[in-house]
C-alpha positions in Angstrom: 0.0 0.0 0.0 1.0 3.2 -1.0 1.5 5.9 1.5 2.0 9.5 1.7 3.3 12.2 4.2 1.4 15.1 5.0 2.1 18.2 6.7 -0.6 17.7 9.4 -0.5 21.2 10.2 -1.6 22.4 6.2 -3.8 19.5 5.1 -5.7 17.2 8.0 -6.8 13.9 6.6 -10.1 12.2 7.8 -10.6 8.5 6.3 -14.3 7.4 7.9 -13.6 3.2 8.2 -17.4 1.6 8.6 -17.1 -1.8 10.3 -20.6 -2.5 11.1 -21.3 0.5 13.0 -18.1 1.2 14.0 -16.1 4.3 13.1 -12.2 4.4 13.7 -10.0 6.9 14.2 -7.3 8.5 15.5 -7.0 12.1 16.8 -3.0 13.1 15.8 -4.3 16.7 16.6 -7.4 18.5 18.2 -10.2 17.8 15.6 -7.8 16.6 12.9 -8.4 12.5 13.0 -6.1 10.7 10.6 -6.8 6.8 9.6 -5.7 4.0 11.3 -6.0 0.0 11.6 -9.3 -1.3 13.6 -8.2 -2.0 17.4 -10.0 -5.5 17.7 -8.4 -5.7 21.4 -10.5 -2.5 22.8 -14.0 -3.9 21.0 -13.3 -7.0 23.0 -12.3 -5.2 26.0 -15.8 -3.4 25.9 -17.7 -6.7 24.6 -16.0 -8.5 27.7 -17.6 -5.3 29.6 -20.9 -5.6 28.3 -21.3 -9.1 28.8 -20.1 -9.5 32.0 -22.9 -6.8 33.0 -25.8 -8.4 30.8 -25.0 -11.7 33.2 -24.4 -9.8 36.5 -21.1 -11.5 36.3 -19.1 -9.4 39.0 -16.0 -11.0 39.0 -16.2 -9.9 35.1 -17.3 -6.9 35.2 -14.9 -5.3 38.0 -11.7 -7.1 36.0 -12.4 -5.0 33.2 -11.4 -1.6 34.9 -8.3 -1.0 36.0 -7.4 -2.0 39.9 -7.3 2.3 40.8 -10.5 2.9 39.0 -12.8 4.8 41.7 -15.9 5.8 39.9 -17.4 9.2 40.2 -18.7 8.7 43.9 -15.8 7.1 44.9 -12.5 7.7 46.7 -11.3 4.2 46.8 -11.0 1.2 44.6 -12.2 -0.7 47.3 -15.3 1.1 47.9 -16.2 1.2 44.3 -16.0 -2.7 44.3 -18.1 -2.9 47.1 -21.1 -1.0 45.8 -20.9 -2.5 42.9 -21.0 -5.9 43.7 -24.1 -5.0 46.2 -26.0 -3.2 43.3 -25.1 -6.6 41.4 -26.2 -9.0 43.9 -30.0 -6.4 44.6 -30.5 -7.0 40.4 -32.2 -9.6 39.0 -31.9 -8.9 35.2 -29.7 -6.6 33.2 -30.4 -5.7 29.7 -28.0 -3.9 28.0 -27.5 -3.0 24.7 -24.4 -0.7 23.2 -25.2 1.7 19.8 -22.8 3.7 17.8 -19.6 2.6 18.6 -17.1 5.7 18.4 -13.2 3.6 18.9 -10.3 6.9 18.9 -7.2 6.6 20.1 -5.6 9.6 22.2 -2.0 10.6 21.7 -1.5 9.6 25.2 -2.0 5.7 23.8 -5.5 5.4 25.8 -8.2 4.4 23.8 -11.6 6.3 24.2 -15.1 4.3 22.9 -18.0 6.5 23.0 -21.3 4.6 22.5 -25.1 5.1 23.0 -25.7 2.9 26.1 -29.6 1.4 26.8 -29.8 0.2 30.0 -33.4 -1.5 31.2 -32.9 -3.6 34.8 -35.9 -4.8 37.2 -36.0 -1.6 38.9 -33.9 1.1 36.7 -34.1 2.3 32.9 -31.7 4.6 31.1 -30.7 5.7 27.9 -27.4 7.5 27.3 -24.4 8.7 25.8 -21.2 7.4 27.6 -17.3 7.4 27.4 -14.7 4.6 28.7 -11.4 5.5 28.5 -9.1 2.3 28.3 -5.5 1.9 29.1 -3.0 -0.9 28.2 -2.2 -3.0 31.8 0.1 -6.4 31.8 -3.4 -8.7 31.7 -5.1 -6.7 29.2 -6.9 -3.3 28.4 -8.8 -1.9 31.3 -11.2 1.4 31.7 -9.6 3.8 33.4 -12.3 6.1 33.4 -15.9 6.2 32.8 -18.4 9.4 32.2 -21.4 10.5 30.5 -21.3 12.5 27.9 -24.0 15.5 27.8 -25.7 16.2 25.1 -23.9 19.8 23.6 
């Protein structure tokens, strides 16, 4: 394949790849995505995610953030772990379904999916935009953070 260097700073490239509904790319500069190849380990990070939440899986779902992820509410791992696995453990059913896959990759080397998240348990409903930022650890791709993202 061919390839050609641009001056980043004069012409910005964009190259939209469609993989179902999946759009990749990676920001080089603010606003200025260039093209790259499909990172199958972070759709399988977040299909690990979504899985392990779907089954009420725990054990699952709290391996696939990173051991000093805190959550919003938080100011401990070890607190985080504990609500979550009590939240777990008061559900009966999860149903949870992921839309519009956004997959970028920072210059930092963290990976950022943005998705449309609808989330209908026994005694909650909830549709929204959300963010996980993953990081590379020794076992794996972890989130490192997670947020909502507001509507602009």
């Amino acid at each position: 394949m061919h390839q050609t260097n641009y001056n980043k700073k004069k012409m910005p490239i964009m190259l939209l790849v469609f993989i179902s509904s999946f759009f990749v790319c990676q920001s080089s500069i603010a606003g200025s995505p260039t093209p790259i190849s499909t990172p199958e380990a972070i759709y399988a990070a977040l299909d690990r995610w979504q899985i392990a939440w779907r089954e009420l899986d725990t054990d699952g779902y709290i391996s696939s953030y990173s051991p000093t992820f805190i959550g919003k509410s938080y100011t401990k791992h070890e607190d985080w772990v504990k609500a979550r696995e009590q939240r777990f453990k008061s559900q009966k059913w999860v149903k949870l379904k992921l839309s519009g896959i956004v997959i970028f990759v920072r210059n930092d080397g963290k990976y950022s999916a943005n998705f449309t998240q609808q989330y209908l348990s026994d005694s909650f409903s909830e549709t929204s935009r959300k963010q996980l930022l993953f990081q590379k650890f020794p076992r794996g791709w972890l989130i490192v953070s997670e947020s909502e993202i507001k509507n602009q």
